[in-house]
N, C-alpha and C positions, 0 to 999 in steps of 0.2 A: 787141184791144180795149184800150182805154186806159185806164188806173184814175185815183182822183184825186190830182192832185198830190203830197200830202203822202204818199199811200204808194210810188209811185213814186220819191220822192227819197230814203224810207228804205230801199228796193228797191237802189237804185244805192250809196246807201251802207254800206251791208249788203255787194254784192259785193266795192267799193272795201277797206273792213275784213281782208275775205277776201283777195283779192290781194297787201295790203299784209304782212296774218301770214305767205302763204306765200313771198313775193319770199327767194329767196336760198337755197330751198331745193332741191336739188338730189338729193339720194337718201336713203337710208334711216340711221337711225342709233338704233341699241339704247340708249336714255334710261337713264341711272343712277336707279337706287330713289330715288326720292322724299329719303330721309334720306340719300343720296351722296351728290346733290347740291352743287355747289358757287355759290354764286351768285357771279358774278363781282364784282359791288358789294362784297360783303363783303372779297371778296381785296382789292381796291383801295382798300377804306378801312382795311384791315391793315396794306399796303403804307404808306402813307402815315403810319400810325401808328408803324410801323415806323424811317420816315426819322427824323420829327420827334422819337422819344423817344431816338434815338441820335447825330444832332446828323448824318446825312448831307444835308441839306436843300443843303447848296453843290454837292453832286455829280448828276453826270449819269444819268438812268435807261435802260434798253434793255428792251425784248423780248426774251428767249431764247429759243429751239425750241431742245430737247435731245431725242431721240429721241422720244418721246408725250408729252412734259412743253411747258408755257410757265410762263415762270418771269418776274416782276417784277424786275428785279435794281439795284443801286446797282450804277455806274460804279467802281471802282478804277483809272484809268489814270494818275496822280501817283505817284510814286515813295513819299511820303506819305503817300497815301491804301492802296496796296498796304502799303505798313508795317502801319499798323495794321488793315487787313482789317475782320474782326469783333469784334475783341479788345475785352471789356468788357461785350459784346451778349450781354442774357439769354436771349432768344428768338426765334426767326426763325419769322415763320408761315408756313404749307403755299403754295406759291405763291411767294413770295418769296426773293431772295438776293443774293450778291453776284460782280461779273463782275470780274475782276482781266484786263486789257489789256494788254500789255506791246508797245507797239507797233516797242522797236526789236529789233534781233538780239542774242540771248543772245551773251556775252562768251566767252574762250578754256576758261573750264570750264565753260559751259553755263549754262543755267537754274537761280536754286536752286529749291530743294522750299517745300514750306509747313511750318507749325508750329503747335500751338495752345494757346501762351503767355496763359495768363491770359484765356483765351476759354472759359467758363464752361459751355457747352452743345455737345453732338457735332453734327460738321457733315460730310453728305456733299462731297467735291469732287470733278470732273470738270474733267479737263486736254483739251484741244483745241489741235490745230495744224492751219491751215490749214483750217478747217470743220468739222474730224473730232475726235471724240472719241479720245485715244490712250491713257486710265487713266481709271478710278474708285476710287475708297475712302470709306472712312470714316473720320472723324479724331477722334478722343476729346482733352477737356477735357485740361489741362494747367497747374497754376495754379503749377508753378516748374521752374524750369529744372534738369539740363536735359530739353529737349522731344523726343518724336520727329518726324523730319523725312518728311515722304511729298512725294513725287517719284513719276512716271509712269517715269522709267525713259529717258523719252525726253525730246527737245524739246517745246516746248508756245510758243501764243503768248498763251492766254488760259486762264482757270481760274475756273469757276462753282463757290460753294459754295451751299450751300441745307441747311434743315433736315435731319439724319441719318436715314434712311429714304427721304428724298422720290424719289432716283433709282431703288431698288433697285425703288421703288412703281409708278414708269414704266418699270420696263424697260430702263434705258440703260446700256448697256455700249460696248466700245470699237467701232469702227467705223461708231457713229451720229453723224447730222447734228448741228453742233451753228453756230447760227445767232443772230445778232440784231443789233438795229437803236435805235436812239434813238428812245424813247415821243416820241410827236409832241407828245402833252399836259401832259408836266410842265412843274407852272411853278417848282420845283425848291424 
């Protein structure tokens, strides 16, 4: 039996609603409490506040996947931009950090380490060669020289720093994925 129009079309739209909230959903997944929570809008307009009060707005952005973590990152891959890193930066919010590239082959004594010269706030870093995570630590504030230097020990071709905590929070230790790609949407 056929109802009237008007209910009928809120019938179909009603189901359409439904389809559309569940598209993409694929299996089950244990929701953080309510106050865990993170809303993604919020990281991204942190992120951005982030660029804009530190003056990275000329650099390039990436996606990182680090073990259970995705992380916002500002680009270092200038020799310049690797210089100064963080140095200066009060705070780095949850989500967010910075990707240091180093795209050619370390020289006859290797990669050097980091340092955290006049860099105000403790910052986890993870070293990656080749995908793979090969160190973690933690780096403490340093406001004169001289600094201590942390190195993995090994080769590295890139090195994520992010807020102090955030990794240990995800889990990431050596021999996770560490991955990322150029945010399709900054407009820098």
């Amino acid at each position: 039996m056929n109802g009237p129009r008007p209910f009928r079309a809120l019938a179909v739209l009603l189901v359409l609603l439904t389809v559309v909230a569940c598209a993409g959903v694929t299996g089950t997944v244990d929701a953080p409490d309510q106050a865990d929570a993170i809303d993604v809008t919020d990281v991204s307009d942190a992120f951005d506040a982030f660029v804009r009060a530190n003056g990275f707005a000329g650099l390039e952005r990436a996606t990182v996947r680090i073990g259970g973590a995705v992380v916002e990152a500002v680009v270092a891959d200038s020799p310049a931009a690797r210089e100064r890193g963080l140095q200066g930066v009060d705070a780095v919010p949850e989500g967010a950090g910075m990707l240091f590239v180093f795209p050619d082959a370390a020289g006859p004594g290797g990669r050097a380490g980091f340092w955290m010269l006049e860099t105000p706030v403790a910052l986890d870093i993870a070293f990656a060669a080749d995908g793979t995570v090969v160190g973690v630590a933690t780096m403490q504030p340093c406001p004169a020289r001289p600094c201590p230097i942390t190195h993995p020990g090994v080769e590295y071709d890139v090195a994520l720093e992010v807020a102090a905590g955030q990794l240990e929070r995800a889990g990431v230790r050596p021999g996770d994925p560490l991955t990322w790609e150029p945010a399709d949407d900054w407009t820098g």
